[in-house]
C-alpha positions as CSV (number, residue, x, y, z in Angstrom):
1,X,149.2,115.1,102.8
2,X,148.2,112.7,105.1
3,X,146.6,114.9,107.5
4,X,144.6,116.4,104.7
5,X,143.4,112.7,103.1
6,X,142.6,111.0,106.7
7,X,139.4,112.9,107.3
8,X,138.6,112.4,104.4
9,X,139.5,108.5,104.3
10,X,137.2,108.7,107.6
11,X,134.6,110.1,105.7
12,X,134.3,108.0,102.7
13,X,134.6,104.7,105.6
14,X,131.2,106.2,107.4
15,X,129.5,107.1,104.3
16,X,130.2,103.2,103.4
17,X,129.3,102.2,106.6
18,X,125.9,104.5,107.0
19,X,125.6,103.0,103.0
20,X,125.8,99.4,103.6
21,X,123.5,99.5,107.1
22,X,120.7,101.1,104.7
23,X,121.4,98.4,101.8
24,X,121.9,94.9,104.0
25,X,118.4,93.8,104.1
26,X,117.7,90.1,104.2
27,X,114.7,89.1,102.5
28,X,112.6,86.2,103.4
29,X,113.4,82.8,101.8
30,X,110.6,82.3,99.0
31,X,110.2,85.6,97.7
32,X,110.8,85.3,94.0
33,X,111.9,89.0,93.2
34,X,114.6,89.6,96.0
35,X,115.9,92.5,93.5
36,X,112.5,94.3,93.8
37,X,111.5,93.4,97.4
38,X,115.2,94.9,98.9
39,X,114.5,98.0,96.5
40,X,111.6,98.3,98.2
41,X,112.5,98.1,101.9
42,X,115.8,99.8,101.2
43,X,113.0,102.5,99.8
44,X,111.3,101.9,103.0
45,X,113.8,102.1,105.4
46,X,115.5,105.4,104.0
47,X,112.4,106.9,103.9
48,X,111.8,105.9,107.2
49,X,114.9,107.5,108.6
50,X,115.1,110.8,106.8
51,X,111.1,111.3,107.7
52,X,111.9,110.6,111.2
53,X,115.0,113.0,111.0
54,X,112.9,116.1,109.8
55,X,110.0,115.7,111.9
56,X,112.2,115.5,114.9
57,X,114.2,118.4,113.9
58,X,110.7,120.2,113.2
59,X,111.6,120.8,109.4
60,X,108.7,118.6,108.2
61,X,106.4,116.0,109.1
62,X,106.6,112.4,108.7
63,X,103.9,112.1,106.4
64,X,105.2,114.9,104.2
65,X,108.3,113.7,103.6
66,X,107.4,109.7,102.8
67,X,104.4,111.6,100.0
68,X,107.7,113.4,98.5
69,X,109.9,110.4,98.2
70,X,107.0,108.1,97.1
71,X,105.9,111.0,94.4
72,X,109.5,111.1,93.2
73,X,110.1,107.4,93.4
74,X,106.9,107.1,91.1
75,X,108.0,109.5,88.5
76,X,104.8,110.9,89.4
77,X,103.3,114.2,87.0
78,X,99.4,114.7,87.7
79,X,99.0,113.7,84.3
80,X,97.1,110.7,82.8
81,X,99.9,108.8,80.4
82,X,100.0,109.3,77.1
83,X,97.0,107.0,74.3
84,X,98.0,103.4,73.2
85,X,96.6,101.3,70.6
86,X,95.2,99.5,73.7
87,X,93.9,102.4,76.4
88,X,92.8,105.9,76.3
89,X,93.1,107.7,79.6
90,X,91.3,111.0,80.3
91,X,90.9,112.7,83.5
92,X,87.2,114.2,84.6
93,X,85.6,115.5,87.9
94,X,83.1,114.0,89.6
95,X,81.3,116.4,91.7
96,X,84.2,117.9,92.6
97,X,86.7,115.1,93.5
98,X,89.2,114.0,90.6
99,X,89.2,110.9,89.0
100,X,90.8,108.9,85.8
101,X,89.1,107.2,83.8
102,X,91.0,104.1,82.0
103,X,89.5,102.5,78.8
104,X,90.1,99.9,76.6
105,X,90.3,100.2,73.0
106,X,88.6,97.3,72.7
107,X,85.8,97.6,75.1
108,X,82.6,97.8,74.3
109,X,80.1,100.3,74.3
110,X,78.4,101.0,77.1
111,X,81.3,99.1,79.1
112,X,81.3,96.9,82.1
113,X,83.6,99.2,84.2
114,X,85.5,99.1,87.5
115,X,85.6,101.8,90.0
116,X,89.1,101.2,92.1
117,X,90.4,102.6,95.0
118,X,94.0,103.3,95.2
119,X,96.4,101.7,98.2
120,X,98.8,103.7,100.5
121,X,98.2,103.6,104.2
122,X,95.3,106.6,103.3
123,X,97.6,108.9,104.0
124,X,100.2,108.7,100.8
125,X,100.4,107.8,97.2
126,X,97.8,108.9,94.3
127,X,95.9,107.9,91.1
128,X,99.1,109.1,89.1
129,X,101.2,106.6,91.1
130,X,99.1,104.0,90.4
131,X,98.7,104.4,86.7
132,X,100.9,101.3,85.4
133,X,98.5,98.9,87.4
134,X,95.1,100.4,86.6
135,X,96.1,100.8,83.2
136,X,97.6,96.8,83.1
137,X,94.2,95.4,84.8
138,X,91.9,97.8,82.1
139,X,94.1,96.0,79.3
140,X,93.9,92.7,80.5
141,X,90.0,92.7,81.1
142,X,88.7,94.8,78.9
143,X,86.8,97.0,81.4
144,X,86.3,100.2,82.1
145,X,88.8,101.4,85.4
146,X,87.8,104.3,86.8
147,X,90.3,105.4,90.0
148,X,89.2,108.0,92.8
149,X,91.7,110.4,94.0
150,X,90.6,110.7,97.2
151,X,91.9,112.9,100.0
152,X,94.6,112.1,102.5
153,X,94.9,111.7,106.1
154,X,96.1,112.7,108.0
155,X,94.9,116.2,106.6
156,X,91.7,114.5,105.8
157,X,91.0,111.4,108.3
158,X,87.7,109.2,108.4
159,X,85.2,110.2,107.5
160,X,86.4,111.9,104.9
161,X,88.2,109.8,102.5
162,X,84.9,107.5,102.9
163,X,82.7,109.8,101.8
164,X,84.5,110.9,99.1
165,X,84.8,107.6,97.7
166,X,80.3,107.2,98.3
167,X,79.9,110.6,96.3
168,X,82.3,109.3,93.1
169,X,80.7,105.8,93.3
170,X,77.4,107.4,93.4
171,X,78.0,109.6,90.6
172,X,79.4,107.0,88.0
173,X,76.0,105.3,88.8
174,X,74.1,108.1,88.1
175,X,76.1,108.9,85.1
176,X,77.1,105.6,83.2
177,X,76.0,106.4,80.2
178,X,78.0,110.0,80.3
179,X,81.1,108.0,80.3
180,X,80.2,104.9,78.5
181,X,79.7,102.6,81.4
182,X,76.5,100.1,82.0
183,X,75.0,100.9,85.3
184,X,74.2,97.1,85.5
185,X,77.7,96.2,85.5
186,X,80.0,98.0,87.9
187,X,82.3,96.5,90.6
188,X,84.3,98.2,92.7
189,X,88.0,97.3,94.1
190,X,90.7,98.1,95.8
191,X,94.0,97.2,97.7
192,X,95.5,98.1,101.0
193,X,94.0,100.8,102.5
194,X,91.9,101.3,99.3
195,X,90.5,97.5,99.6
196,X,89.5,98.7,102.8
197,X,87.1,101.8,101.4
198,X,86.3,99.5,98.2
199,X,84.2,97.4,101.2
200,X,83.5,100.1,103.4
201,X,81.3,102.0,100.2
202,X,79.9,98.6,98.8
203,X,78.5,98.0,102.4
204,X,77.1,101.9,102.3
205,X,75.8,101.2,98.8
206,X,73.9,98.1,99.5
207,X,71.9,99.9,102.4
208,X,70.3,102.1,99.4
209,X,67.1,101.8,98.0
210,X,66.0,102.3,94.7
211,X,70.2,101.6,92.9
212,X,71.5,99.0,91.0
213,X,73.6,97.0,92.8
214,X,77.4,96.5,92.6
215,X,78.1,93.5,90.5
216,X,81.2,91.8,92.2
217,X,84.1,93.9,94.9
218,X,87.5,92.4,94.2
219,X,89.7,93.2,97.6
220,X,93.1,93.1,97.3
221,X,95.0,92.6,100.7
222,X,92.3,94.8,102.1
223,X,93.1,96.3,105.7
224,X,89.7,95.1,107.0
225,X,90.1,95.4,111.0
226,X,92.2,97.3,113.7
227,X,92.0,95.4,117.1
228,X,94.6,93.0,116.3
229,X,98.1,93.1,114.5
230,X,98.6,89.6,115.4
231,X,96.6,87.9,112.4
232,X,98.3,85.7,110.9
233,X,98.4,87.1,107.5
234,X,100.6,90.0,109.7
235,X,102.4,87.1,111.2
236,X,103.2,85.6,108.2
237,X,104.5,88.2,106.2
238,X,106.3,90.5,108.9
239,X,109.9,89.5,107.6
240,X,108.8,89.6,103.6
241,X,109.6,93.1,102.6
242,X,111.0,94.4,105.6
243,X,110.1,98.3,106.7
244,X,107.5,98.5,104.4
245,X,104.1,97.0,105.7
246,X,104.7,96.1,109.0
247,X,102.9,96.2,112.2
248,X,103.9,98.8,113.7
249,X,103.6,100.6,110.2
250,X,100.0,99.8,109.7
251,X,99.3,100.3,113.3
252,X,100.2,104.5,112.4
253,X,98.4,104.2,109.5
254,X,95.3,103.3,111.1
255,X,95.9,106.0,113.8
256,X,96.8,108.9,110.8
257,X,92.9,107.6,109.4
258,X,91.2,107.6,112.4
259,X,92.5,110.8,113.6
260,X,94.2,108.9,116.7
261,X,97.4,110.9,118.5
């Protein structure tokens, strides 16, 4: 009997063991949701390890395997959520690339609107994973929110994403009153790696002639620049959610985007 329960006494001790070295993340002093922030490095950090495991093995790539966990974590569907008494959500296609289009119950008709460019390194998460936060900052202002699902490095690296979020921008110009929206009162935004294209396209749009001009951009911890990892704002917040965002993460980001080995 012994024999028989030891290894399996051994097991359950390294299972505990490999359990608690995943879970024991200290969070930085001052952070007011430790629950959420350790959920989301413990997130990080597995992710992390099993996406290194597989690529290494040659099962799957890195990249691959964090979109997977991230869909999954997300609950994610491909499908806009359901109608409230507060927002309607429809999905359309602009010249080929899919967007969804957020609005208000109470907006008004045509709409101030905002076209916003989802977050994730550019090379994971989606419109459908962002749904709870467009659909919040639609409520809460009344706009219009209109989010590009662009494609993904490192599949698709820059240009591409870029481009992609030009042509949609272009196209709700150039058919605001299709969807409700007054050309004389769109703004763009975006966070993360989608604050980043949210400036890159109003800088593209304000060298055109002859098109109303964006009316505000609204970047949201934008990754603006690439030469240095040593900003204070990376400084600052290296320790706050561990293995999530920092720089040695964003430095492979910006290498997935720019096509960099």
């Amino acid at each position: 009997m012994y024999c028989c329960t030891l290894p399996f006494l051994v097991g359950i001790a390294v299972a505990f063991a490999g359990l608690s070295y995943v879970m024991y993340i200290p969070i930085k002093e001052g952070i007011v949701d430790t629950f959420q922030a350790r959920t989301v490095a413990t997130s990080a950090r597995v992710m992390g390890i099993v996406g290194g495991v597989t690529e290494g093995l040659g099962i799957a790539k890195y990249v691959t395997m964090i979109r997977l966990f991230s869909t999954h974590l997300a609950m994610s569907d491909n499908k806009p959520p359901p109608d409230t008494d507060e927002l309607k959500v429809e999905d359309y296609t602009f010249d080929d690339i899919p967007v969804r289009l957020y609005r208000p119950t109470n907006a008004t008709d045509p709409s101030p609107s905002v076209i916003y460019i989802h977050g994730g390194g550019w090379t994971i998460l989606s419109v459908d994973t962002y749904d709870d936060v467009v659909s919040e900052f639609a409520v809460r202002s009344g706009y219009v929110f209109i989010s590009i699902e662009y494609p993904l490095a490192p599949d698709n690296p820059f240009p591409v994403p870029f481009e992609t979020c030009v042509k949609a921008a272009l196209h709700v110009f150039t058919h605001a009153e299709t969807y409700g929206v007054d050309p004389q009162k769109i703004a763009i935004a975006g966070d993360s790696a989608g604050g980043n294209l949210a400036a890159a396209v109003a800088l593209k749009l304000s060298e055109l002639k002859d098109m109303p001009r964006l009316s505000f951009q609204w970047l949201i911890y934008p990754a603006t620049q690439a030469f240095s990892f040593k900003t204070p704002s990376y400084i600052s917040n290296e320790d706050a959610v561990p293995y999530f965002l920092q720089r040695e993460s964003m430095a492979g980001y910006w290498c997935y985007y720019m096509n960099i080995n």
